[in-house]
VEXDREN-2710 file (C-alpha; in Angstrom, 1 decimal):
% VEXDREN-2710
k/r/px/py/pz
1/UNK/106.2/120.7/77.8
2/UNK/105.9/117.2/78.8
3/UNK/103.1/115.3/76.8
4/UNK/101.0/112.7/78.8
5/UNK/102.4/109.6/76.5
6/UNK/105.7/110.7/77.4
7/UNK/105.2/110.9/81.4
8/UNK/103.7/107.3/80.7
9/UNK/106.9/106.2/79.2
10/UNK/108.7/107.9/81.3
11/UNK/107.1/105.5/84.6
12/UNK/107.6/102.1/82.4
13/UNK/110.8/102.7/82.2
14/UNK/111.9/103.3/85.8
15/UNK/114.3/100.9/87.2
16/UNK/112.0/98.3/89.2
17/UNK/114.8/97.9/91.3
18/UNK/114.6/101.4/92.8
19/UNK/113.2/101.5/96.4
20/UNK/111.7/103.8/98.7
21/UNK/114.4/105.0/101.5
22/UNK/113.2/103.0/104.8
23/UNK/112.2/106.4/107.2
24/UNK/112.7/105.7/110.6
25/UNK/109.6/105.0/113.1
26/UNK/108.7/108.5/115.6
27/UNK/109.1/106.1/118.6
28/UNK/105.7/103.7/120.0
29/UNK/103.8/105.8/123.3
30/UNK/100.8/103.9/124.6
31/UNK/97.5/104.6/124.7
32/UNK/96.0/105.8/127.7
33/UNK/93.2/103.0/129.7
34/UNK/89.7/103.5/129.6
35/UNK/88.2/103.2/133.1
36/UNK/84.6/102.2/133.5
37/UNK/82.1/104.4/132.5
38/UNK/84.1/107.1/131.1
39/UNK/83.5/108.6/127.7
40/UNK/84.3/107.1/124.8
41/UNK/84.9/110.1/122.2
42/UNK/88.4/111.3/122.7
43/UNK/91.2/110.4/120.9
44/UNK/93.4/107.5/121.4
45/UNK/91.2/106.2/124.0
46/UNK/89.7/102.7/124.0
47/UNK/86.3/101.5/124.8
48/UNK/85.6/98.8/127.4
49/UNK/84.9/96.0/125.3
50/UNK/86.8/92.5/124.6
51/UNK/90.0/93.3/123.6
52/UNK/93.0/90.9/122.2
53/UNK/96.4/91.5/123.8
54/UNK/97.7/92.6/120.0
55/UNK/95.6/96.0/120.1
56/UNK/98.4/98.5/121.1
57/UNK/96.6/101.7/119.6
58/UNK/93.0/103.2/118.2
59/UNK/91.6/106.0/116.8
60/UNK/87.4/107.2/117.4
61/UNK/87.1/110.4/115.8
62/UNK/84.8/109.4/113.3
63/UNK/81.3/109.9/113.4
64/UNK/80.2/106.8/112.3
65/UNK/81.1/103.8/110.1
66/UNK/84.6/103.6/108.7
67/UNK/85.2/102.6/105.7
68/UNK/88.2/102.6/104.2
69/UNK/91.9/102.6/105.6
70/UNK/95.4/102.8/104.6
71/UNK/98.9/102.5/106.0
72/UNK/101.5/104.9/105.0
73/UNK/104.5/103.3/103.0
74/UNK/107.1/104.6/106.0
75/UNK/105.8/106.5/108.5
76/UNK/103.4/105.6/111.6
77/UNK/100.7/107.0/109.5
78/UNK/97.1/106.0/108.8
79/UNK/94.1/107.4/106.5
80/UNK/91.2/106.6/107.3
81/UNK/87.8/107.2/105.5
82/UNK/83.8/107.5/106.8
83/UNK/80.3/107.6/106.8
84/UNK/80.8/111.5/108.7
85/UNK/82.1/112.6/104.7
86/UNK/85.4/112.8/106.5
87/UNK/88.8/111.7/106.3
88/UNK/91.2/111.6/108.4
89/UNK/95.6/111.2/108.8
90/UNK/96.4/109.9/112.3
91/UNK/99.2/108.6/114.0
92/UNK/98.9/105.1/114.7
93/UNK/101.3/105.2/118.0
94/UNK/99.5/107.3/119.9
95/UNK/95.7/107.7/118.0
96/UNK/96.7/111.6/117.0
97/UNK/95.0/113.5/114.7
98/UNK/97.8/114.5/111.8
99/UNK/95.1/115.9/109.5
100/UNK/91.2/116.5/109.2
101/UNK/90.6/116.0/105.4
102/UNK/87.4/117.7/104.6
103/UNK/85.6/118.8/101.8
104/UNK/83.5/115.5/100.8
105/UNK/79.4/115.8/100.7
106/UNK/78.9/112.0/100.9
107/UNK/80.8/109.1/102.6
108/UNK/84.6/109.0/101.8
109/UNK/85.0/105.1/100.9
110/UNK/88.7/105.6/99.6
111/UNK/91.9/106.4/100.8
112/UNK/95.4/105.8/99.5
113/UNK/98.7/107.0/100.2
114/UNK/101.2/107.7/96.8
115/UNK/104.1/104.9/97.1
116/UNK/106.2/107.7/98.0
117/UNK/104.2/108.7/100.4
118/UNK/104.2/112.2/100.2
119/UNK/100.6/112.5/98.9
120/UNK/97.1/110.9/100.4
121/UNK/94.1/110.9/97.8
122/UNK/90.7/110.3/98.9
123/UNK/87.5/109.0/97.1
124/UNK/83.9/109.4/98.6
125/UNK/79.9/108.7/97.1
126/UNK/80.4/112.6/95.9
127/UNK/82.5/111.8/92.9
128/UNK/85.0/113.9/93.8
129/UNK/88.7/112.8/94.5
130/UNK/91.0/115.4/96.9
131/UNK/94.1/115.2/96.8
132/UNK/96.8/116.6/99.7
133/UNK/100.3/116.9/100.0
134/UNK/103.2/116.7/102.8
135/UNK/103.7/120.4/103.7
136/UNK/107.8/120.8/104.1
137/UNK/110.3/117.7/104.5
138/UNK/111.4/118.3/108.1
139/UNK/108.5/115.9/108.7
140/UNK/105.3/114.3/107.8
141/UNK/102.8/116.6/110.7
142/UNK/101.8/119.0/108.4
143/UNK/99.8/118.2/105.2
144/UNK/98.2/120.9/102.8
145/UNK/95.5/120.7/100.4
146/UNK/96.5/120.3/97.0
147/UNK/93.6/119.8/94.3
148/UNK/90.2/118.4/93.6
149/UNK/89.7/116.1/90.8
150/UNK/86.0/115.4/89.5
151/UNK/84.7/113.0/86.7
152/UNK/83.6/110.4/88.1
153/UNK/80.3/109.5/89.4
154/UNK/80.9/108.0/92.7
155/UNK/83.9/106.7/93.2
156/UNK/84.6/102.5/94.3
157/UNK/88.5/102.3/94.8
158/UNK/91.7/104.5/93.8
159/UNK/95.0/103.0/93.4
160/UNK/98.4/105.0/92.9
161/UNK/100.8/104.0/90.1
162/UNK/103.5/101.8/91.9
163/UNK/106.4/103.7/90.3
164/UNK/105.2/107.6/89.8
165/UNK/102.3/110.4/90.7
166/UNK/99.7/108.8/88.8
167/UNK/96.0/108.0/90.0
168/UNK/93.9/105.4/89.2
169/UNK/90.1/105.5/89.8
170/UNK/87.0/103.0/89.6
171/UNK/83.4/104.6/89.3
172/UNK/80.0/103.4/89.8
173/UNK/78.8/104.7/86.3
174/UNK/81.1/102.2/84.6
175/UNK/84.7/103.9/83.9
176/UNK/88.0/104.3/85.0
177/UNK/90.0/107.6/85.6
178/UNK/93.5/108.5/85.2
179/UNK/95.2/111.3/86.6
180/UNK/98.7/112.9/86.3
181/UNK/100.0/114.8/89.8
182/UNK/100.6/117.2/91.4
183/UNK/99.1/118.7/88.1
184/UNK/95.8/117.2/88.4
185/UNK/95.4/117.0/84.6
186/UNK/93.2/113.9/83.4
187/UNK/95.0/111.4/81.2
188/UNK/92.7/109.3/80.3
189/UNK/89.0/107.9/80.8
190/UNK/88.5/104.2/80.0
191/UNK/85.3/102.9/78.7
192/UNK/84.1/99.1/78.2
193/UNK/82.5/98.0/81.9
194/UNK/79.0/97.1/81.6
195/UNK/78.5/97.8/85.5
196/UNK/80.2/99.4/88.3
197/UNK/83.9/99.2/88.1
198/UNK/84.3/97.0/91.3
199/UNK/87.8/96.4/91.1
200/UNK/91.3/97.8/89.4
201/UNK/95.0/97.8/89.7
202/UNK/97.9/98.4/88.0
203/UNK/100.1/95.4/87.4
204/UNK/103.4/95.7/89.7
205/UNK/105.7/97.0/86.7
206/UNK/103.6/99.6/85.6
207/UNK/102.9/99.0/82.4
208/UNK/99.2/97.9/82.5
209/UNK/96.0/98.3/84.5
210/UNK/93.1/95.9/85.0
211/UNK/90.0/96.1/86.1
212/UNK/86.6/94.4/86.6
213/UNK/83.0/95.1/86.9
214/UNK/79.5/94.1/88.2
215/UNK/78.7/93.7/84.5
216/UNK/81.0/90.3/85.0
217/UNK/83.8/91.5/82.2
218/UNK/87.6/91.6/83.6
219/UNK/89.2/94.2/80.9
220/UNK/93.4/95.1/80.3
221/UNK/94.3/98.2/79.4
222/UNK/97.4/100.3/77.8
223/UNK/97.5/103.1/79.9
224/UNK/98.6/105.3/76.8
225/UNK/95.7/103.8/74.9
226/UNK/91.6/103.8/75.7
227/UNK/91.3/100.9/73.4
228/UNK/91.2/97.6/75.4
229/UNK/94.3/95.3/74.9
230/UNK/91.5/92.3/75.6
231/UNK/88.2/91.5/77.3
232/UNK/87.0/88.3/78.7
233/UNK/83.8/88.4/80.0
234/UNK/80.2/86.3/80.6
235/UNK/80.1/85.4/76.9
236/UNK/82.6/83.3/77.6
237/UNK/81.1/79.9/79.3
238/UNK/84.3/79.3/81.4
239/UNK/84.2/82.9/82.7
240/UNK/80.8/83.3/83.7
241/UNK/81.4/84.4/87.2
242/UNK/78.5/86.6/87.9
243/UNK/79.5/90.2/88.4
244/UNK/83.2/90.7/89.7
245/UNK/83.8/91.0/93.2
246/UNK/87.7/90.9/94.1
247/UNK/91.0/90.9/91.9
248/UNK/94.7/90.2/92.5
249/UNK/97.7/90.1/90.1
250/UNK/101.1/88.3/90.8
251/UNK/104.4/90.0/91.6
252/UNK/105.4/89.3/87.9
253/UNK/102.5/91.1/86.1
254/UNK/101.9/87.7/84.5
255/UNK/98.7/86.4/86.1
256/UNK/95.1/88.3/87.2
257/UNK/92.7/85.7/89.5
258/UNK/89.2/87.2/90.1
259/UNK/86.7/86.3/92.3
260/UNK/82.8/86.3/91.4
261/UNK/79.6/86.9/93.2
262/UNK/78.5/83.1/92.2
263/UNK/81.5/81.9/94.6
264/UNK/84.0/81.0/91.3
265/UNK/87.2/81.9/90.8
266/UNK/89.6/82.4/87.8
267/UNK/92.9/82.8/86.5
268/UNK/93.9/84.9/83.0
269/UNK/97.0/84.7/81.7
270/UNK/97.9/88.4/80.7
271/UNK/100.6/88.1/78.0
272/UNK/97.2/85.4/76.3
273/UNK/94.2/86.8/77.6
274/UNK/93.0/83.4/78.0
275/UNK/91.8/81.7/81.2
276/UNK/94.5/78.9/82.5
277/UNK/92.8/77.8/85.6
278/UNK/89.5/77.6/87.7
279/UNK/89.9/76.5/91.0
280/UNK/86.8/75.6/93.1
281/UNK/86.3/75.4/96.9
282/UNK/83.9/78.6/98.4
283/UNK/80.3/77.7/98.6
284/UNK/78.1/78.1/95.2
285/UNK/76.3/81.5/95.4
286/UNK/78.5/82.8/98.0
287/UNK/80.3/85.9/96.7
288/UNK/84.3/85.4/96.5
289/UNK/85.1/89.0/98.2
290/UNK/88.9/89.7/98.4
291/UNK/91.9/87.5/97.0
292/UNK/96.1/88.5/97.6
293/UNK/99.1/86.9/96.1
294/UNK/101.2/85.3/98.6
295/UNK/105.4/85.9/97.8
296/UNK/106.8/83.0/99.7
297/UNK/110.7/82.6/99.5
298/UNK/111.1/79.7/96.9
299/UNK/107.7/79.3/96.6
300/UNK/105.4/81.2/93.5
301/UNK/102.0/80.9/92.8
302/UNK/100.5/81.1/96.0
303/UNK/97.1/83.6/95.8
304/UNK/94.7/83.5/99.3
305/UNK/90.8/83.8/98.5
306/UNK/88.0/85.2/101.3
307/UNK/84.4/84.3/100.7
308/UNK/81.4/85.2/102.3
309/UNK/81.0/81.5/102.9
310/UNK/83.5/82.8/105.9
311/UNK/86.5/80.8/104.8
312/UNK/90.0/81.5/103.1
313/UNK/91.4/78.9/100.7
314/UNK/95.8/79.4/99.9
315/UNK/95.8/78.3/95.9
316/UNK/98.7/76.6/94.4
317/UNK/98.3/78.0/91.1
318/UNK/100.8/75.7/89.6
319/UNK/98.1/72.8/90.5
320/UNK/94.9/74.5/90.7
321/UNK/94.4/72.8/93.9
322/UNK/94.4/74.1/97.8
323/UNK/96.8/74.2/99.9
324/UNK/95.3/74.8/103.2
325/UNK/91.7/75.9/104.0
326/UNK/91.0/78.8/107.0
327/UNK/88.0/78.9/108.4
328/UNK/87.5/82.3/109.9
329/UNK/84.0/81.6/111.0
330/UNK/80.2/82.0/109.7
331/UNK/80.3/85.5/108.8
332/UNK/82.1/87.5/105.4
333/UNK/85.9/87.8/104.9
334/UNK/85.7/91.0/103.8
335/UNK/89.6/91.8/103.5
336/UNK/92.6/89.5/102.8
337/UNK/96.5/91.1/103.2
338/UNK/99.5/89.3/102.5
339/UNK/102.5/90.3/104.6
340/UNK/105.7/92.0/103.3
341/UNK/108.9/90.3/103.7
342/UNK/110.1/89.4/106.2
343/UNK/106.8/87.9/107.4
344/UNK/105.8/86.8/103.8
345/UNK/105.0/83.4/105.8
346/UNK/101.8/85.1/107.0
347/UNK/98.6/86.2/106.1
348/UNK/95.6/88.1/107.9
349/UNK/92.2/87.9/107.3
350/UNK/89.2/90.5/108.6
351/UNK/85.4/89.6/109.0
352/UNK/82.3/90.7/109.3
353/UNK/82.3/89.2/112.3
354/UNK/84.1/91.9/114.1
355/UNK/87.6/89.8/114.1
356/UNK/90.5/89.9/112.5
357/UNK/92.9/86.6/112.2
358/UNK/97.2/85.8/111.5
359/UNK/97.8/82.6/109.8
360/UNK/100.6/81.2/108.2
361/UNK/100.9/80.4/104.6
362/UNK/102.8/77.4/105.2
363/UNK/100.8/75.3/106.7
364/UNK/97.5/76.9/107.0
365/UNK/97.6/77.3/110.8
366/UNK/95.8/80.8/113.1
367/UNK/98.8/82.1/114.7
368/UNK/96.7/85.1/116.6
369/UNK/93.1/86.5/116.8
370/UNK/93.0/90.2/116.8
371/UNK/89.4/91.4/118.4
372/UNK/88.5/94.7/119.3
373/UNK/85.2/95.8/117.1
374/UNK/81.8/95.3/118.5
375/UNK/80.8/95.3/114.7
376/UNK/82.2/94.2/111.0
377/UNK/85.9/94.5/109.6
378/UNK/85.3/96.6/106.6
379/UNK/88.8/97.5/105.8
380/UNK/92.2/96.8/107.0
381/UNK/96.0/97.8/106.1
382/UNK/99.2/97.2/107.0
383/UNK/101.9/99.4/108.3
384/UNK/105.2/99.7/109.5
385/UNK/106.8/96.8/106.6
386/UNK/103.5/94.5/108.1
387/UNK/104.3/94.5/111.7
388/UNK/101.3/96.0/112.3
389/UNK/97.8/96.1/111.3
390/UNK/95.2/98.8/111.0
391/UNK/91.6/98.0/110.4
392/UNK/88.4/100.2/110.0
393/UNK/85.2/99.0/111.1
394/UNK/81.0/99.7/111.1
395/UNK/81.2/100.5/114.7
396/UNK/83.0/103.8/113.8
397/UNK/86.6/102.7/115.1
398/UNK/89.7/102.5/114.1
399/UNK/92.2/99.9/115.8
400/UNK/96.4/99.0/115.9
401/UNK/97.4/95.6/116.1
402/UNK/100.8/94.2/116.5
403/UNK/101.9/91.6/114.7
404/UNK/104.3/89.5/116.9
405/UNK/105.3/86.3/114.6
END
């Protein structure tokens, strides 16, 4: 029987070369027009509202706010997640329903595809995480239930291992899950937050996971181990960020940068556990709420902050200084993704103020405006190698845009 330390050792040592086999897409049929004063509750269908010329798709069947989405790694897939205790796997060509993913008693807030794509975890207020799993391999239209997993207490975020079947979880009562699939078995739970567990990934080679808490402590962990490698945390003068609000790590699994509720934002060298930069520019008191590494061509070091002072600052990490400020408008970036290669030249931003916005890393300037919600952005994704992206908002909507640059 395989031990748990072994199935651990077995993911580190996976060649970080190997790929996922590109799928190809189902084929792109367009969403049928809304005429005035027709119901908006079906399917695919599109409210009368202002639209932007990039909205080629949408999805309505949730009751209620939407809180969480994700793309799937190939396919013309999105999960989304809702107030209604409901999740659900659509197709983002034609607003299909794929699955209904019940089961929840509370608002699922999480959803995440495995990296190869042939599982979908969600995460609601319940504690409970339910996992399902592609039914054949003639296609991806049929999906089955797998398993429940319960421990934590309501759950903030999942993340899947970047290599393998393994599940990471953040939960409001302070720790962090870990799960082996399709088995289900628990592998670990990590204790040492003071706070909700706002934030967690696992660095891109595998071998470590961070996370971060309300509690203000940013914490790096062995996943074989439920002793902390190190903590920095407000006991340190240069780290005293307030609680934790956001969290990125570069490409290289060298560098974290958090973001605080005070509106500060720092960098920890991994391999030191020691802070190597702090670089200032979102309004004081203003919570820093998502950050993403940029992975120019020729260019490393780039990380993009959104505040709720409504603006996005792209960091040179090798000066500490900004490149380029973005000002989204008065209202929250609540979500910042960095595009794949080969649009790694752009970023989008999403806002409470109902918009979503393309810029380009190079030189700072909005390339599109993506509009479509009558209320805020509270999650977006992207799909289809980032030519397209998928958002989730408060006014119970889901919506497709293409990404033309």
């Amino acid at each position: 029987m395989t031990t748990e330390d072994e199935v651990i050792e077995e993911l580190e040592f996976i060649d970080p070369n190997d790929i996922l086999a590109e799928l190809p897409d189902d084929g792109d049929m367009p969403m049928e027009e809304v005429e005035d004063g027709e119901e908006k509750d079906d399917v695919g269908e599109l409210p009368a509202r202002e639209e932007s010329e990039s909205m080629v798709g949408g999805f309505r069947e949730h009751q209620g706010s939407v809180f969480a989405i994700s793309c799937h790694p190939t396919q013309p897939l999105a999960a989304s997640g809702g107030e209604d205790d409901l999740g659900y796997i659509w197709d983002i060509t034609d607003g299909e329903t794929i699955a209904k993913l019940t089961g929840h008693t509370d608002s699922v807030t999480s959803t995440a595809f495995s990296r190869d794509g042939e599982m979908i975890a969600t995460g609601g207020m319940d504690g409970k995480v339910r996992i399902w799993r592609r039914h054949g391999k003639e296609n991806y239209r049929t999906w089955e239930f797998l398993t429940e997993l319960q421990g934590p207490d309501e759950v903030m975020w999942l993340r899947w291992h970047p290599k393998g079947t393994v599940l990471l979880a953040g939960s409001n009562d302070s720790t962090v899950w870990l799960w082996q699939l399709p088995s289900g078995n628990t592998m670990q739970v990590l204790s040492g937050h003071t706070g909700p567990v706002q934030c967690g990934e696992f660095t891109p080679d595998g071998k470590r996971i961070v996370t971060a808490c309300t509690g203000g402590f940013l914490i790096l962990w062995d996943p074989r181990s439920t002793a902390p490698i190190f903590k920095v945390g407000p006991g340190n003068a240069r780290f005293d960020l307030g609680g934790i609000t956001s969290l990125a790590i570069n490409s290289a699994s060298t560098l974290a940068v958090v973001g605080g509720e005070l509106g500060g934002i720092r960098v920890v060298s991994l391999s030191k556990g020691e802070i190597v930069g702090a670089p200032g520019g979102h309004t004081d008191g203003q919570s820093v709420e998502a950050l993403s590494f940029a992975e120019l061509t020729g260019v490393s070091g780039l990380v993009v902050s959104g505040g709720a002072d409504g603006k996005a600052y792209i960091w040179d990490l090798n000066t500490m200084r900004a490149r380029a400020m973005l000002d989204h408008g008065e209202e929250t970036i609540t979500t910042v993704l960095s595009h794949p290669m080969p649009r790694s030249y752009l970023v989008t931003t999403g806002s409470a103020d109902g918009s979503l916005k393309t810029w380009d890393v190079k030189t700072g300037s909005l390339l599109s405006v993506h509009k479509g919600h009558e209320g805020p952005v509270f999650s977006a994704s992207l799909g289809l190698e980032g030519s397209v992206v998928v958002s989730a908002g408060d006014d119970g909507s889901c919506y497709v845009f293409t990404i033309d640059q």
